[in-house]
N, C-alpha and C positions, 0 to 999 in steps of 0.2 A: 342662785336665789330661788329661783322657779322648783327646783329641786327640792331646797327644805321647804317651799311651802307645801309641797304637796305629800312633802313625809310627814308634815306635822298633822295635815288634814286628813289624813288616813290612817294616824293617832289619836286626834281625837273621835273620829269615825268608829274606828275597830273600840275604842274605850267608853263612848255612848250607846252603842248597839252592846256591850258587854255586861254595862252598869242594867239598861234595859231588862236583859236574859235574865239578872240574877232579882230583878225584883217583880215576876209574876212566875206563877207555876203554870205549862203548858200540858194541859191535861187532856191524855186521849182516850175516848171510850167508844167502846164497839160501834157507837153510834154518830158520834163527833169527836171532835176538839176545840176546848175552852180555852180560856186563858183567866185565870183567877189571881188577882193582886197578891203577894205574900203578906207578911206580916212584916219582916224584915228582910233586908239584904240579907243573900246566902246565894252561893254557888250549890246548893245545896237542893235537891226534888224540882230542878228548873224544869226535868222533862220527865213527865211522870207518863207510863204507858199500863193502864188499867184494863186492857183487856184480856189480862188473863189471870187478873186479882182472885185472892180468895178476902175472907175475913183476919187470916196471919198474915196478910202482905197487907193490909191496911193499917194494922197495928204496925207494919213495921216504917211506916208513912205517917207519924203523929199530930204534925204540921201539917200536911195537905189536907187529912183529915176534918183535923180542927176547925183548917180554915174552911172550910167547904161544908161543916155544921154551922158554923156561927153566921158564915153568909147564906144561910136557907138553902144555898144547893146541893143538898146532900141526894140529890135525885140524880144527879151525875154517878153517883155509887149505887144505882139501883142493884146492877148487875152481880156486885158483890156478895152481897146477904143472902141470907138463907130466904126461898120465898115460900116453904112448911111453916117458920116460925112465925108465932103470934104475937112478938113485937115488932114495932114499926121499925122501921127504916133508920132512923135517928139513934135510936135507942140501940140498935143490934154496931152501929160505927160508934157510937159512944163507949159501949161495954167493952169493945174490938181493942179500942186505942185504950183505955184503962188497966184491963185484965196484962196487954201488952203482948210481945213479938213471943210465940210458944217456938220453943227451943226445939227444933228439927235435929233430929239423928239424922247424923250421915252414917250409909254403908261403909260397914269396912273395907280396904282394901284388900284384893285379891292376896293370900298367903303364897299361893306356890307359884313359882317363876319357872315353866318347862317341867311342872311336873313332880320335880325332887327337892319340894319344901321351902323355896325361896330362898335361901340361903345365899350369902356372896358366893361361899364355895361352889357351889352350885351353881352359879351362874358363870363362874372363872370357867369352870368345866365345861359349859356348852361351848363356850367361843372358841372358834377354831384358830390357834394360836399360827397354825403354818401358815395362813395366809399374810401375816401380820413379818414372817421373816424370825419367826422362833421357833423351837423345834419341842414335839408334845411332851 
Protein backbone atom coordinates (compact mmCIF):
# COMPACT_ATOMS: atom_id res chain seq x y z
CA UNK A 1 0.00 0.00 0.00
CA UNK A 2 2.72 2.36 0.96
CA UNK A 3 4.15 1.55 -2.46
CA UNK A 4 0.98 2.76 -4.67
CA UNK A 5 0.80 5.78 -2.51
CA UNK A 6 3.84 6.96 -3.36
CA UNK A 7 3.79 6.06 -7.17
CA UNK A 8 0.67 7.76 -7.41
CA UNK A 9 2.22 11.01 -5.48
CA UNK A 10 5.09 11.03 -7.80
CA UNK A 11 2.29 11.00 -10.63
CA UNK A 12 0.61 13.44 -9.74
CA UNK A 13 4.04 15.37 -8.93
CA UNK A 14 5.82 14.65 -12.21
CA UNK A 15 2.05 15.76 -13.85
CA UNK A 16 1.77 19.34 -11.95
CA UNK A 17 5.27 20.32 -12.38
CA UNK A 18 4.60 19.32 -16.18
CA UNK A 19 1.14 21.09 -16.63
CA UNK A 20 3.21 24.02 -14.91
CA UNK A 21 6.27 23.88 -17.62
CA UNK A 22 3.70 23.99 -20.45
CA UNK A 23 1.89 27.12 -19.34
CA UNK A 24 4.64 30.05 -18.88
CA UNK A 25 7.35 30.68 -21.43
CA UNK A 26 10.93 30.63 -19.65
CA UNK A 27 12.77 33.33 -21.36
CA UNK A 28 16.52 33.85 -21.37
CA UNK A 29 18.41 37.01 -22.26
CA UNK A 30 21.85 37.94 -22.11
CA UNK A 31 20.90 39.74 -19.10
CA UNK A 32 18.35 37.48 -17.26
CA UNK A 33 15.58 35.20 -17.08
CA UNK A 34 11.84 35.71 -17.05
CA UNK A 35 9.20 33.66 -16.93
CA UNK A 36 6.03 35.10 -18.95
CA UNK A 37 2.41 33.39 -18.57
CA UNK A 38 1.49 31.84 -22.23
CA UNK A 39 -1.63 32.45 -23.63
CA UNK A 40 -2.44 28.74 -23.73
CA UNK A 41 -1.24 25.38 -22.78
CA UNK A 42 1.39 24.21 -25.30
CA UNK A 43 4.48 22.07 -24.85
CA UNK A 44 5.52 24.37 -27.22
CA UNK A 45 8.55 27.76 -26.71
CA UNK A 46 8.44 26.54 -22.93
CA UNK A 47 12.31 27.37 -23.02
CA UNK A 48 13.09 29.98 -25.23
CA UNK A 49 17.03 31.04 -25.19
CA UNK A 50 17.38 34.57 -26.96
CA UNK A 51 20.73 35.30 -26.77
CA UNK A 52 21.77 34.67 -29.81
CA UNK A 53 18.38 35.91 -31.66
CA UNK A 54 18.31 38.00 -34.68
CA UNK A 55 15.07 39.54 -36.00
CA UNK A 56 14.25 35.99 -38.25
CA UNK A 57 14.54 33.90 -35.13
CA UNK A 58 11.77 36.25 -33.54
CA UNK A 59 9.58 35.79 -36.32
CA UNK A 60 10.06 32.40 -36.10
CA UNK A 61 8.73 32.72 -32.17
CA UNK A 62 5.19 34.30 -32.98
CA UNK A 63 3.77 33.58 -29.71
CA UNK A 64 6.48 34.50 -27.41
CA UNK A 65 6.64 37.50 -29.43
CA UNK A 66 3.16 38.57 -29.23
CA UNK A 67 3.00 37.67 -25.97
CA UNK A 68 5.82 39.92 -24.74
CA UNK A 69 4.22 42.99 -26.95
CA UNK A 70 0.87 42.81 -25.53
CA UNK A 71 2.29 42.41 -21.92
CA UNK A 72 4.54 45.80 -22.40
CA UNK A 73 7.72 43.73 -22.10
CA UNK A 74 9.02 43.90 -25.26
CA UNK A 75 12.26 45.49 -23.54
CA UNK A 76 13.18 41.92 -22.84
CA UNK A 77 13.91 41.72 -26.80
CA UNK A 78 15.95 44.81 -26.71
CA UNK A 79 19.05 42.88 -27.86
CA UNK A 80 17.27 41.69 -30.86
CA UNK A 81 16.52 44.72 -33.24
CA UNK A 82 18.32 46.66 -35.15
CA UNK A 83 19.67 49.70 -32.93
CA UNK A 84 20.69 52.16 -36.62
CA UNK A 85 16.91 51.84 -37.22
CA UNK A 86 14.57 54.66 -36.59
CA UNK A 87 11.83 52.75 -35.39
CA UNK A 88 11.13 51.70 -32.06
CA UNK A 89 11.51 48.62 -30.50
CA UNK A 90 7.82 47.61 -30.74
CA UNK A 91 7.37 48.35 -34.04
CA UNK A 92 10.77 46.66 -35.52
CA UNK A 93 9.08 42.77 -33.42
CA UNK A 94 5.87 43.62 -34.70
CA UNK A 95 6.89 44.00 -38.47
CA UNK A 96 9.47 40.92 -37.56
CA UNK A 97 6.46 38.54 -36.53
CA UNK A 98 4.09 39.93 -39.46
CA UNK A 99 6.52 39.96 -42.58
CA UNK A 100 7.26 36.19 -40.85
CA UNK A 101 10.18 33.49 -40.60
CA UNK A 102 12.62 34.63 -44.23
CA UNK A 103 13.49 31.33 -45.75
CA UNK A 104 17.29 30.41 -45.16
CA UNK A 105 19.23 28.73 -47.97
CA UNK A 106 21.01 25.86 -46.93
CA UNK A 107 24.46 25.08 -48.38
CA UNK A 108 24.58 22.35 -50.70
CA UNK A 109 26.05 19.47 -49.85
CA UNK A 110 29.61 18.45 -50.67
CA UNK A 111 29.38 16.76 -54.60
CA UNK A 112 32.60 14.66 -54.48
CA UNK A 113 33.27 11.80 -52.12
CA UNK A 114 37.39 11.19 -52.32
CA UNK A 115 37.70 13.15 -55.20
CA UNK A 116 36.17 11.28 -58.13
CA UNK A 117 32.60 12.85 -58.37
CA UNK A 118 30.66 11.30 -55.62
CA UNK A 119 29.38 8.71 -57.07
CA UNK A 120 28.36 5.06 -55.44
CA UNK A 121 30.80 3.74 -57.98
CA UNK A 122 33.16 5.70 -56.58
CA UNK A 123 32.77 5.10 -53.40
CA UNK A 124 32.50 1.03 -53.99
CA UNK A 125 35.96 1.69 -55.37
CA UNK A 126 37.76 3.26 -52.54
CA UNK A 127 36.70 0.51 -49.88
CA UNK A 128 39.15 -1.91 -49.54
CA UNK A 129 37.34 -4.99 -50.20
CA UNK A 130 40.31 -7.54 -48.79
CA UNK A 131 39.98 -6.45 -45.57
CA UNK A 132 36.34 -7.36 -45.66
CA UNK A 133 37.51 -11.34 -46.84
CA UNK A 134 36.71 -10.46 -50.73
CA UNK A 135 39.08 -10.50 -53.14
CA UNK A 136 39.50 -6.92 -55.59
Amino acid sequence: MKTLFRFAFLVLLVTGWGLAAMSVHVLRTPDRISFIPKEEMSPFDSYVDTRMWTLDDAADHPAVVAKLVRANRQTLLSHVVDPASRRDLRTQLIEAVERGPRRRVKPAPEQSVGGEGGTVASVVKMIDWSSFGFGK
